[in-house]
LUMVEXTI-860479 format. One record per residue (C-alpha): residue in one letter; z, x, y; residue number from 1. Coordinates in steps of 0.05 Angstrom, whole numbers, plus 5000, padded with zeros to 4 digits. Example, Ala and Ser with C-alpha at 12.3 -4.5 7.8 and 13.67 -1.06 7.14 Angstrom:
# LUMVEXTI-860479
+------+------+------+------+-----+
| rest |    w |    u |    v |  nr |
+------+------+------+------+-----+
|    A | 5156 | 5246 | 4910 |   1 |
|    S | 5143 | 5273 | 4979 |   2 |
+------+------+------+------+-----+
***
This chain:
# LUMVEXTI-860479
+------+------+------+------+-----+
| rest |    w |    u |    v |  nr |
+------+------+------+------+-----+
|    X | 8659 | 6342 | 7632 |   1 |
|    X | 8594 | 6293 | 7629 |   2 |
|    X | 8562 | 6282 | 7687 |   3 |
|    X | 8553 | 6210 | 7731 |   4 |
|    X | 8492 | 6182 | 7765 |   5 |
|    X | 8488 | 6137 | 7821 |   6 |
|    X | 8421 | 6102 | 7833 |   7 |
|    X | 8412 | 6072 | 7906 |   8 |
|    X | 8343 | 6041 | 7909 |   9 |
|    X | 8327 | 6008 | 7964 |  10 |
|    X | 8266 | 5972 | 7943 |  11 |
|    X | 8212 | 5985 | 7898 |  12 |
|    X | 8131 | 5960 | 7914 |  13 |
|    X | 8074 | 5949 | 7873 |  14 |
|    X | 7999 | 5929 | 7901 |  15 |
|    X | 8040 | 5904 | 7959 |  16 |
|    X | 8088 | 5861 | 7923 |  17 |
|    X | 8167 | 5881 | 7925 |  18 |
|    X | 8189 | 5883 | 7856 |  19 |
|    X | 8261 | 5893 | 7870 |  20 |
|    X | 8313 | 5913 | 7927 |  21 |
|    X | 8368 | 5932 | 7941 |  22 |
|    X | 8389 | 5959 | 7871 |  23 |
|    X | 8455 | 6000 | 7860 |  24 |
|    X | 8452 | 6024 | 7786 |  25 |
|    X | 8517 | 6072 | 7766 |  26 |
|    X | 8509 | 6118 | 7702 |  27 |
|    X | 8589 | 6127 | 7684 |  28 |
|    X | 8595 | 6189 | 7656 |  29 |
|    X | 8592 | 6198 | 7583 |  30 |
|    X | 8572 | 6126 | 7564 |  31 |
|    X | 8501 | 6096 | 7541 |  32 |
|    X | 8486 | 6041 | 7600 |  33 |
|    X | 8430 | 5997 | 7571 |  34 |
|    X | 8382 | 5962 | 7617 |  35 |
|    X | 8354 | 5901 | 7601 |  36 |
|    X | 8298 | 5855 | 7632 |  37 |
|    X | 8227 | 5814 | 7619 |  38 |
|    X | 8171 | 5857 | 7624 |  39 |
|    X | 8147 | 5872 | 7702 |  40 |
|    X | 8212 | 5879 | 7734 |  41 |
|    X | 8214 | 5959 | 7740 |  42 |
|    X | 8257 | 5979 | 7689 |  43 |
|    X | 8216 | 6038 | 7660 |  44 |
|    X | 8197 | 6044 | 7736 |  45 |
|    X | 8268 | 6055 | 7746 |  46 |
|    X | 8270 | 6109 | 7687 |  47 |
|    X | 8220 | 6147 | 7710 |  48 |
|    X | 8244 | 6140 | 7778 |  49 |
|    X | 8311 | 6175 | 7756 |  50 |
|    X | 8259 | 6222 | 7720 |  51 |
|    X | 8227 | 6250 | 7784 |  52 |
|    X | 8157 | 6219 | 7747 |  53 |
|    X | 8154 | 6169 | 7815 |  54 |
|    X | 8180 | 6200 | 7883 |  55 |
|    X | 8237 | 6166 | 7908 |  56 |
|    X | 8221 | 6110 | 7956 |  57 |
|    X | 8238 | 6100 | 8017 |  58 |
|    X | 8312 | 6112 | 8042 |  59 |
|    X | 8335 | 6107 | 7959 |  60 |
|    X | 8383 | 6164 | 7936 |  61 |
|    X | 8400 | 6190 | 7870 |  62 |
|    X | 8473 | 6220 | 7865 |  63 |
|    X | 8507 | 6261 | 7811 |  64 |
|    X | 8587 | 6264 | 7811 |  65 |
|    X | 8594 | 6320 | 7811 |  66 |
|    X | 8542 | 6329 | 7872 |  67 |
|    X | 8495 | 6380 | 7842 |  68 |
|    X | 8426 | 6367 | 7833 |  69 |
|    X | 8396 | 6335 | 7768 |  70 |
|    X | 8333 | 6385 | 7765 |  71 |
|    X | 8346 | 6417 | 7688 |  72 |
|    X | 8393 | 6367 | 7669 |  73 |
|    X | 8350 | 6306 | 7648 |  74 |
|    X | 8311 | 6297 | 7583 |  75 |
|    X | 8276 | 6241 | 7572 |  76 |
|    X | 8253 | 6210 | 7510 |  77 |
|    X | 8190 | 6163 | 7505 |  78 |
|    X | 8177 | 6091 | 7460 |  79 |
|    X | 8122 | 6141 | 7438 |  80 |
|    X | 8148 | 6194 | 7394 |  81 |
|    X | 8097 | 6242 | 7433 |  82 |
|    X | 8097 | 6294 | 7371 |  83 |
|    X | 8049 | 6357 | 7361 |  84 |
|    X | 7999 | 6332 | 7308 |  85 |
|    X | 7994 | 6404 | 7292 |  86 |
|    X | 8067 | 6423 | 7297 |  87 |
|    X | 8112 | 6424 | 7243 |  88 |
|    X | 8181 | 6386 | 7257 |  89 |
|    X | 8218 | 6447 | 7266 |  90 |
|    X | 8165 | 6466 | 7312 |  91 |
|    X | 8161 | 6406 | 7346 |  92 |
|    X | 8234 | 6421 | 7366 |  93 |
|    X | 8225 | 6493 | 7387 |  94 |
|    X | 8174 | 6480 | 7431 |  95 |
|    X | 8203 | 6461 | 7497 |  96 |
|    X | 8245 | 6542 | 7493 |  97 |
|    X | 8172 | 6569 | 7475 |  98 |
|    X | 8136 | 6543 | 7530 |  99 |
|    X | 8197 | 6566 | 7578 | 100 |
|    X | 8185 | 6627 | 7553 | 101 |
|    X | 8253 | 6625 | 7517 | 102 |
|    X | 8278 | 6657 | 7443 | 103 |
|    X | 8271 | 6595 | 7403 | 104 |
|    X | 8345 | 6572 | 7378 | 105 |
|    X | 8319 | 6556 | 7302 | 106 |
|    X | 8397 | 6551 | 7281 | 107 |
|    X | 8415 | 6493 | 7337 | 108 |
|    X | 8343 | 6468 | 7313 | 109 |
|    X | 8365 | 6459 | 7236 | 110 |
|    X | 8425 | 6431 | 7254 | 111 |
|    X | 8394 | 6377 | 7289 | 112 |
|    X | 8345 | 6372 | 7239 | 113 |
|    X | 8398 | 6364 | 7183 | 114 |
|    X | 8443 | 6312 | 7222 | 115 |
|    X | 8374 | 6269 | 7230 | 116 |
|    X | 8370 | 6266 | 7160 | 117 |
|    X | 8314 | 6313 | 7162 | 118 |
|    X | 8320 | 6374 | 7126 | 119 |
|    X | 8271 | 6365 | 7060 | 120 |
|    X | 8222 | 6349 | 7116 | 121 |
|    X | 8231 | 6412 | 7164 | 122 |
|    X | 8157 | 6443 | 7145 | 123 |
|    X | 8118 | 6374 | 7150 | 124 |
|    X | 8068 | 6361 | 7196 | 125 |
|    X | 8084 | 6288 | 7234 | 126 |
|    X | 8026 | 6251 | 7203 | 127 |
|    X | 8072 | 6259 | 7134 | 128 |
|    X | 8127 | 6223 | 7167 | 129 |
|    X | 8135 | 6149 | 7169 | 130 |
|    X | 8145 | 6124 | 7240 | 131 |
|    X | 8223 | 6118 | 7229 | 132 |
|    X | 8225 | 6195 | 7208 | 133 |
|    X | 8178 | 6210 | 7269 | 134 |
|    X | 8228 | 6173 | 7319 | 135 |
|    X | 8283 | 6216 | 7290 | 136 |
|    X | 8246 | 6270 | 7293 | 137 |
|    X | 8235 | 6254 | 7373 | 138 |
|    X | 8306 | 6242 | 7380 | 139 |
|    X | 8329 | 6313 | 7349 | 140 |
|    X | 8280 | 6342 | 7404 | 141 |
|    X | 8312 | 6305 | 7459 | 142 |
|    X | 8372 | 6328 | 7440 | 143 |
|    X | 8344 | 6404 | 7428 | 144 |
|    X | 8339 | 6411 | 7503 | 145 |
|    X | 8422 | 6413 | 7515 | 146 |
|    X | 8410 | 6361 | 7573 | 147 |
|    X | 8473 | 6324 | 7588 | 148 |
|    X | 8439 | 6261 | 7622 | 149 |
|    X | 8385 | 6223 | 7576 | 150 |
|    X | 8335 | 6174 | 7598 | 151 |
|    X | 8310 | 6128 | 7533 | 152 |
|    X | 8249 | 6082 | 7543 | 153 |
|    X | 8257 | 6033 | 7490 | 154 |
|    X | 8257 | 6085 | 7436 | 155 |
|    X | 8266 | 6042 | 7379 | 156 |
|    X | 8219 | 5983 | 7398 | 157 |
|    X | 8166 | 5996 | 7345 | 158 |
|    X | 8197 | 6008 | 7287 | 159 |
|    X | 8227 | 5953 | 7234 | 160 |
|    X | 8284 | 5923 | 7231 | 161 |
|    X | 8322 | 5962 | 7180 | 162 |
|    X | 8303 | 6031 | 7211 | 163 |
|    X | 8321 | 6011 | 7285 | 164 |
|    X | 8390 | 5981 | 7256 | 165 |
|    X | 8397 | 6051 | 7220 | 166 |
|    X | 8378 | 6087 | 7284 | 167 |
|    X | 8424 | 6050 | 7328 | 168 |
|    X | 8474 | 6081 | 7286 | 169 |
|    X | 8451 | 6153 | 7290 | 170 |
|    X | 8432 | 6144 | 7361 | 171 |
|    X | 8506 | 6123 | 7377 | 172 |
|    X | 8539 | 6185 | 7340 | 173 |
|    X | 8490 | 6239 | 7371 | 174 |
|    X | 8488 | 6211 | 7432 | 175 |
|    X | 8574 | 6201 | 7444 | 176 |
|    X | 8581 | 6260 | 7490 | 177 |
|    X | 8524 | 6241 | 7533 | 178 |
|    X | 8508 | 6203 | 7600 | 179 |
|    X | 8453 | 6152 | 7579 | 180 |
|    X | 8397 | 6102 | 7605 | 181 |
|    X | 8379 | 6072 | 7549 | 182 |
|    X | 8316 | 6014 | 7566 | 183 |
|    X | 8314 | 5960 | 7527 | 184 |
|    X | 8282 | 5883 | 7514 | 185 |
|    X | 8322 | 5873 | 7457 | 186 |
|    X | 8397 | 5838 | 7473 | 187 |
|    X | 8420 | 5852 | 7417 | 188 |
|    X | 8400 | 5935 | 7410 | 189 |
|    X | 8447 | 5924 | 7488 | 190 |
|    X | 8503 | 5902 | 7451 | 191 |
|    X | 8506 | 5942 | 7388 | 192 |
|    X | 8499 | 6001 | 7429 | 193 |
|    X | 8520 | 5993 | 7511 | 194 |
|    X | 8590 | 6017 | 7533 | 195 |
|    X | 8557 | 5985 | 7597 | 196 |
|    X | 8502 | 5933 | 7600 | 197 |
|    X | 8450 | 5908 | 7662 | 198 |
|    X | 8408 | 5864 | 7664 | 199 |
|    X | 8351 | 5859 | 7704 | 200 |
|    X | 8317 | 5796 | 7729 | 201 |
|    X | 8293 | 5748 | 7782 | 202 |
|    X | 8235 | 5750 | 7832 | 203 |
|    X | 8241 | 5805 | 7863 | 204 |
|    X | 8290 | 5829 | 7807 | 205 |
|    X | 8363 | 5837 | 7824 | 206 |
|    X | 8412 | 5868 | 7780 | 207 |
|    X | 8473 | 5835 | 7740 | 208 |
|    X | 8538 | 5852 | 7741 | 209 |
|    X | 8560 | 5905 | 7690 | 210 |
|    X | 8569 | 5871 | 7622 | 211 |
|    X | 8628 | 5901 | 7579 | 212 |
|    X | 8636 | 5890 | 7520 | 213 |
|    X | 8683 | 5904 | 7468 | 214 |
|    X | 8698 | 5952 | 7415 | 215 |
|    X | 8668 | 6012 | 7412 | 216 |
|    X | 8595 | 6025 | 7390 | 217 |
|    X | 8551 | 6014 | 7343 | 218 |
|    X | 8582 | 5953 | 7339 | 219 |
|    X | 8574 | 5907 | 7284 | 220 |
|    X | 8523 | 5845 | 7298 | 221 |
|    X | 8564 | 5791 | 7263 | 222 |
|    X | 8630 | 5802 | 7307 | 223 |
|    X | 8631 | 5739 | 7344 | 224 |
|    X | 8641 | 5774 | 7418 | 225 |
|    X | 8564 | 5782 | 7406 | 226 |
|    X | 8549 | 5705 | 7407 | 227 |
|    X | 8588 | 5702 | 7480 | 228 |
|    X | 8551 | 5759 | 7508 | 229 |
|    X | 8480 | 5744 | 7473 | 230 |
|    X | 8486 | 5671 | 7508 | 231 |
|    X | 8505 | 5691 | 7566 | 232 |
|    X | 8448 | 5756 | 7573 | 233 |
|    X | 8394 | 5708 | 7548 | 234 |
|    X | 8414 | 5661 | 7615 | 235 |
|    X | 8396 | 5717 | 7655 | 236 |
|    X | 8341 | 5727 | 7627 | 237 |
|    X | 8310 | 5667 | 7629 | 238 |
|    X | 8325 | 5660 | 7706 | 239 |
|    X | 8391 | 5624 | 7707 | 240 |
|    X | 8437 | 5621 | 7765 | 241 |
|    X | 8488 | 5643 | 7720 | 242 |
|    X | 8502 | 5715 | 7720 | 243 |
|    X | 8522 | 5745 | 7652 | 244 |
|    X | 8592 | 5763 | 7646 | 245 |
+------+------+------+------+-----+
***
């Protein structure tokens, strides 16, 4: 059964300014929640928090459903593919068993590598790859570690529009059985691929209610639900009163 988290932060300070309070952020089991927001408002703060990168402030909690610990249940995948230069992909994905001292699981490794799209490419080094084969490449190796909670920092953001789009897609049927906090700038990347969606804004930020929309993901950009939700984010974001809904 996929595992919730529940994010109680009570504020969060940088060079003496509060960037935001009083945030309550729930991870429902099993779904991608996408966070949006303007740059400066903590979201990869957030991430990393959830990470254990950046102690926990103050009286904040962090709260799994089914009240074990998260410690060996996260992975966490970078905008920055973060690959071994000298490592081959199928190396690349073996690494994190080898370095736990692990035998490397080179059968769940070509399977990933084969459902990325991957498999002529299994021997290459990463400077071979184009950055679209490198993020795939990063997303098999997230996905190498087992981890049933995922933390994404704006994975896609570099790449083109084509190869996000066709990411989005892959992301959303690899990802299906996962709990996921998925950062993002990009409204519509929320909606194609958010069974929940935040967003994050104000001074200090506060967060949105939970945006839901419909259909299941990836969902396809010309439905018109997207031009009711796209609106109503991009109020948000721009400071509005007006909450999205």
């Amino acid at each position: 059964m996929p595992t919730g988290v529940h994010l109680q932060l009570d504020q969060l300070v940088f060079d003496g300014e509060t960037i935001l309070s009083d945030l309550d952020l729930l991870l429902e089991p099993g779904k991608i929640t996408c966070l949006l927001g303007p740059s400066g408002v903590g979201k990869s703060s957030i991430l990393k928090i959830l990470a254990g990168f950046i102690p926990l402030p103050g009286d904040s909690k962090i709260t799994a459903s089914d009240n074990q610990g998260l410690s060996g249940r996260l992975s966490y995948m970078d905008q920055k593919d973060l690959l071994l230069p000298w490592a081959s992909v199928l190396d690349n994905l073996l690494i994190g068993s080898r370095l736990r001292g692990e035998p490397p699981n080179i059968e769940r490794a070509n399977t990933l590598i084969r459902q990325v799209g991957l498999e002529n490419w299994r021997d290459n080094l990463p400077d071979t790859l184009s950055g679209g084969m490198r993020q795939r490449v990063a997303l098999a190796r997230t996905l190498m570690e087992g981890s049933p909670i995922l933390l994404m920092d704006e994975p896609f953001s570099a790449l083109d529009a084509i190869t996000k789009f066709r990411l989005q897609d892959l992301a959303a049927r690899l990802l299906s059985d996962k709990t996921v906090l998925l950062i993002t700038h990009d409204p519509m990347e929320a909606l194609r691929l958010g069974d929940v969606i935040y967003v994050l804004a104000g001074h200090p930020a506060r967060l949105s209610a939970p945006i839901r929309p419909e259909k299941d993901i990836p969902r396809d950009p010309s439905d018109g639900i997207f031009t009711q939700h796209y609106s109503a984010i991009m109020k948000r974001l721009a400071g509005e009163a007006e909450e999205a809904s």
